[in-house]
C-alpha positions in Angstrom: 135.9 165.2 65.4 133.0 163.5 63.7 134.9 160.8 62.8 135.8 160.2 66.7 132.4 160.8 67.5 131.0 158.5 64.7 134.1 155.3 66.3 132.9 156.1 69.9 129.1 155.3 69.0 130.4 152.2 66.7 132.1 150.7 70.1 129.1 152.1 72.5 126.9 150.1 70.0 129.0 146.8 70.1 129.6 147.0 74.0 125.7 146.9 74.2 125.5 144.5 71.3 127.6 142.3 73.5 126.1 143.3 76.8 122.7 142.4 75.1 124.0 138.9 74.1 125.6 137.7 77.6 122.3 138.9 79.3 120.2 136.6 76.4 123.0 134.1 77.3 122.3 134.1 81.1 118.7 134.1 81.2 118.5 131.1 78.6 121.1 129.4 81.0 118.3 130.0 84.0 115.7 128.6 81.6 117.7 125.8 80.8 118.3 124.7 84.1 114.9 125.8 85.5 113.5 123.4 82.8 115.5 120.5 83.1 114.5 117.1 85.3 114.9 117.3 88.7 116.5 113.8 89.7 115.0 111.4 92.6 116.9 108.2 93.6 113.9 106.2 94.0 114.9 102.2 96.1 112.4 99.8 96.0 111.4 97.2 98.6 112.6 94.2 96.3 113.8 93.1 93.1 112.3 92.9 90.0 109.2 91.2 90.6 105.5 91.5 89.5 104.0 93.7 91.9 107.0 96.0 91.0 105.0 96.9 87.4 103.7 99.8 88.6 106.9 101.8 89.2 108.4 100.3 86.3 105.8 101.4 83.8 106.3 104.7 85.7 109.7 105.1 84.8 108.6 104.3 80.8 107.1 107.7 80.1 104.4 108.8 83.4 107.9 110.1 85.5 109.1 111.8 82.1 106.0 113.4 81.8 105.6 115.4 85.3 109.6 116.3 84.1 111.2 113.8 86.5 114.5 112.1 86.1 113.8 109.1 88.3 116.7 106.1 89.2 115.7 102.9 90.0 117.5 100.2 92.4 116.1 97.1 93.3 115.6 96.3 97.1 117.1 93.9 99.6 113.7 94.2 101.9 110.9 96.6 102.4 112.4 96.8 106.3 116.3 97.7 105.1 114.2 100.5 102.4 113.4 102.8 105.3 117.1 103.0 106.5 118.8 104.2 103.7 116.2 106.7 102.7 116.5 107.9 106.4 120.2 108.1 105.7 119.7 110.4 102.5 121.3 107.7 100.4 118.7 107.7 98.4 115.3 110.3 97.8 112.4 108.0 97.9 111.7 104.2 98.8 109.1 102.0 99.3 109.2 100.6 102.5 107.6 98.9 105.2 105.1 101.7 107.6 105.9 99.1 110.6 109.8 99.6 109.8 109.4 103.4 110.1 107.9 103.3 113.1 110.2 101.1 114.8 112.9 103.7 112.8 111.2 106.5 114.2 110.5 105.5 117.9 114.6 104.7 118.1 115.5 107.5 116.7 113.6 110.4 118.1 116.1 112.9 117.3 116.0 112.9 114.0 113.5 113.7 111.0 112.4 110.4 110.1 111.3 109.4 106.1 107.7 110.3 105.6 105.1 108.3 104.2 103.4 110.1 101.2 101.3 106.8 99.6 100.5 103.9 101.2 100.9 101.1 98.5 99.7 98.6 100.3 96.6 98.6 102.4 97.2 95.7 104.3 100.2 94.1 105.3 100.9 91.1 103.8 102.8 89.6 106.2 101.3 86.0 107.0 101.4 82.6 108.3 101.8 79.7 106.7 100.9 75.8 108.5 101.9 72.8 107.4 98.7 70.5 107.6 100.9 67.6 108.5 101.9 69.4 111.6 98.7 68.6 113.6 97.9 72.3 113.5 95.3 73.5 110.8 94.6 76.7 112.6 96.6 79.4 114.6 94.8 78.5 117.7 96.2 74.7 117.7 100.1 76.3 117.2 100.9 76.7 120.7 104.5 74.2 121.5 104.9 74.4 117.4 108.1 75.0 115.4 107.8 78.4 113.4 110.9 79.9 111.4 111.8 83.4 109.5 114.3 85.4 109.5 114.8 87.9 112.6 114.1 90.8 110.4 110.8 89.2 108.8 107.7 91.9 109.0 105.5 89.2 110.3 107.8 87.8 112.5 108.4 91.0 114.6 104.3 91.7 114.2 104.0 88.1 115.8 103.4 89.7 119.2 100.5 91.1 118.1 99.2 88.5 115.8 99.6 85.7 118.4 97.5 88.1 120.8 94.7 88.7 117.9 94.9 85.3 116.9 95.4 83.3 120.4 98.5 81.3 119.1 99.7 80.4 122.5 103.6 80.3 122.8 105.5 79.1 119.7 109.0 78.2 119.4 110.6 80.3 117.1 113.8 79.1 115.0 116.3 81.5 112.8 115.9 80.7 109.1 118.2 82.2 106.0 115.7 83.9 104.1 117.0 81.7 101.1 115.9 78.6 102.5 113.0 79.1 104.6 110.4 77.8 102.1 112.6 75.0 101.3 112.7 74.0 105.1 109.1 74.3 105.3 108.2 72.0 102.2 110.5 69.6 103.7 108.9 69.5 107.2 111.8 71.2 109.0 109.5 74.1 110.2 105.5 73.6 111.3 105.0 76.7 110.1 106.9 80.1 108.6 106.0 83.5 108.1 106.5 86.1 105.2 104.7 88.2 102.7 101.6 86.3 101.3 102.2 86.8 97.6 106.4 86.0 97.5 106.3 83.2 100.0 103.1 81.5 98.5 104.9 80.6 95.2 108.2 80.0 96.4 106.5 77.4 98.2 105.0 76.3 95.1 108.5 76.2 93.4 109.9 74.0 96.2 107.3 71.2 94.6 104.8 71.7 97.5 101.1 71.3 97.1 98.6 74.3 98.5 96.5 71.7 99.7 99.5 70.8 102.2 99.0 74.2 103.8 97.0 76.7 105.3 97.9 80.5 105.1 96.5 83.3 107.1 97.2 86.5 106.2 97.3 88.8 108.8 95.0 91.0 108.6 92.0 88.2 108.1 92.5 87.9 111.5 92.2 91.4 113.0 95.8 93.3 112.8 94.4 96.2 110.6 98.0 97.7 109.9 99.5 98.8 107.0 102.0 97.2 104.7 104.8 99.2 101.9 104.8 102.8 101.2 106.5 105.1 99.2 108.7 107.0 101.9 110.7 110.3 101.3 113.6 111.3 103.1 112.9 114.2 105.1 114.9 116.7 103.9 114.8 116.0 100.2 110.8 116.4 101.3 111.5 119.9 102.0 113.6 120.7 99.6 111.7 119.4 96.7 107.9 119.3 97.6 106.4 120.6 93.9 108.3 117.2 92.6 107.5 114.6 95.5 103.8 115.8 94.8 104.8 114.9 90.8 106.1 111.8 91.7 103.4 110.5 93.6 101.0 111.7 90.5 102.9 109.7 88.2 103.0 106.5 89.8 99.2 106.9 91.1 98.7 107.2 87.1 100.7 104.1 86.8 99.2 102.0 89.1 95.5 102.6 87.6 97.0 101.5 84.7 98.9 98.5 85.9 95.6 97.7 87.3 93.5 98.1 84.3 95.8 95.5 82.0 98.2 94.0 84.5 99.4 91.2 81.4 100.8 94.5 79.4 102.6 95.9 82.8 104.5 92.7 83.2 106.6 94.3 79.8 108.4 96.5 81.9 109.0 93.7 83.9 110.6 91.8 81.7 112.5 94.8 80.5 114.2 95.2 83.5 114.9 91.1 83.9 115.3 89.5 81.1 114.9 86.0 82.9 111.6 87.0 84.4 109.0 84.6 83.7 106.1 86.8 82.6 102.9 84.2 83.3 104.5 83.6 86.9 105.2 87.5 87.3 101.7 88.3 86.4 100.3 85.7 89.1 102.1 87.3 91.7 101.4 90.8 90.7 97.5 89.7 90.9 97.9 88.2 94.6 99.5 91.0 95.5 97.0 93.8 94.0 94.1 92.0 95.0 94.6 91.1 98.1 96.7 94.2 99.3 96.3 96.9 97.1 93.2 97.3 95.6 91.5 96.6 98.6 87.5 96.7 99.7 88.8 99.7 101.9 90.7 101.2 98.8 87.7 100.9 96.3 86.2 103.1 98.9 88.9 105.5 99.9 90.4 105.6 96.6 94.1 104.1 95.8 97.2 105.7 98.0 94.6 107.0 100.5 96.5 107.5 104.5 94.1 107.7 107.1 96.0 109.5 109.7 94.1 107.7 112.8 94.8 104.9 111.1 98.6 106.0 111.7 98.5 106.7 115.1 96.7 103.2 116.0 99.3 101.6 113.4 101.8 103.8 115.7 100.3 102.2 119.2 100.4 98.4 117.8 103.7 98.6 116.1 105.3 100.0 119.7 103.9 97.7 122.1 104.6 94.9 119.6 108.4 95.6 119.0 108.4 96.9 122.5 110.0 99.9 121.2 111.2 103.4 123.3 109.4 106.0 122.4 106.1 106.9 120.3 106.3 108.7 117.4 103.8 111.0 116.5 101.4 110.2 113.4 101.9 113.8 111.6 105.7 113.2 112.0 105.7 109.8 109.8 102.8 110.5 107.3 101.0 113.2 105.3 97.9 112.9 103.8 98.0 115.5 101.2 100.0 114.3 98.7 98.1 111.6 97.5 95.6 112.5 94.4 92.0 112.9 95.1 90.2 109.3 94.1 
């Protein structure tokens, strides 16, 4: 009898032994997975370039650090950014606020990404004459030969540009993104738009003198609206708020810094292309950031700021330019509250 009673306690003893070791099991499972990176498929507006050192130096230890797993895929246009992080293809984007307007307006049914940090203060969509045209200034453009691609940002804001800037009528002409500065240094076009800081030395590269030219960037002339932010698809938004708030931290840390030594950014540039030119990358990361991004307005405000009546009169120009549908509302597209204090 004692020797049953002494075997029964044995097993009791084990069973608990064992029950005491899948429990330990379990809950260091929970931890495990509680711990681990979350993962964010992050597209950005364009390759490899530059003003792309900020999210790059990001990934290099500032995404790590809020316990973010982020992947990176270069862009094929800020515009084409806000469709496939509408779609859920990927997380996050940066994208054009004009693009997810239009998005939004024709497609009022559904969630549309939201804006979280607005990049870029200004959009730098611009204009670029040729001098030899006979037109120095937007005013003298009307009856002149302009070219972009349909999609182009500043060709689609033209509506409101040409109102601001009393261009009269132009005739427009469809260009390959590919060759439109090409046609332009060669005197096929009068005049092209496109973002200030890409299209200003691509002109450059096609052998072309900025004494040959004028540009006017958009906003220099009025059209207050904003250019690339980082966008998150709406449900993943939902889902995952904690880490959108982590991610915008991150990069907001990584832009200061980008800022504060922009020659050391241009590393991860380089990382990521090996046939970058670093010198050339770190001029257009300086047109870029200041002119567009660290801005008079954002000095004030403090970097990623979103003024929400801002968004709404971004909302009413964007609409009557494109001629869109509907109107979005501003608190459908945008929230403040994300970005960190200044």
């Amino acid at each position: 009898m004692h020797l049953f009673c002494a075997f029964q306690g044995l097993l009791m003893r084990h069973s608990f032994i064992k029950f005491a070791a899948a429990i330990f099991a379990a809950h260091a499972l929970i931890t495990s997975q509680a711990m681990a990176d979350t993962s964010i498929k992050f597209l950005n507006d364009w390759r490899w370039e530059g003003q792309a050192a900020p999210l790059l130096l990001a990934n290099k230890g500032y995404f790590q650090a809020e316990k973010l797993s982020v992947s990176l895929t270069p862009g094929t246009g800020s515009g084409a950014t806000v469709a496939k992080v509408a779609s859920g293809e990927f997380d996050m984007g940066l994208g054009d606020f004009s693009s997810l307007i239009e998005h939004a307006a024709k497609n009022p049914a559904t969630a549309p990404p939201v804006a979280v940090y607005m990049v870029y203060e200004r959009t730098p969509s611009s204009l670029f004459i040729r001098k030899a045209s006979g037109a120095d200034k937007p005013t003298q453009l009307a009856g002149k030969k302009l070219g972009a691609p349909p999609f182009d940002g500043g060709r689609k804001l033209w509506p409101a540009f040409a109102d601001a800037a009393q261009t009269g009528v132009v005739i427009w002409q469809n260009v390959d993104a590919a060759k439109r500065e090409e046609m332009f240094a060669k005197g096929e076009l009068d005049g092209i738009t496109g973002f200030y800081f890409t299209t200003m030395l691509n002109i450059e590269k096609q052998g072309m003198s900025g004494s040959a030219y004028t540009v006017y960037p958009f906003h220099e002339l009025g059209l207050r609206v904003y250019g690339n932010a980082i966008l998150v698809n709406p449900k993943f938004l939902a889902e995952h708020p904690k880490e959108v708030g982590s991610f915008v931290k991150a990069y907001h840390a990584a832009l200061k810094a980008t800022l504060s030594n922009t020659r050391e950014a241009m590393k991860a540039v380089k990382e990521m292309d090996a046939n970058a030119d670093e010198q050339f990358e770190w001029r257009r990361a300086r047109l870029a950031f200041d002119t567009f991004v660290n801005t008079p307005t954002v000095q004030e405000t403090g970097m990623g700021y979103i003024d929400m009546k801002r968004v709404q009169s971004n909302i009413d120009v964007v609409v009557a330019a494109y001629k869109l549908p509907s109107k979005p509302t501003a608190k459908s597209i945008a929230r403040a509250d994300f970005v960190p204090s200044k």
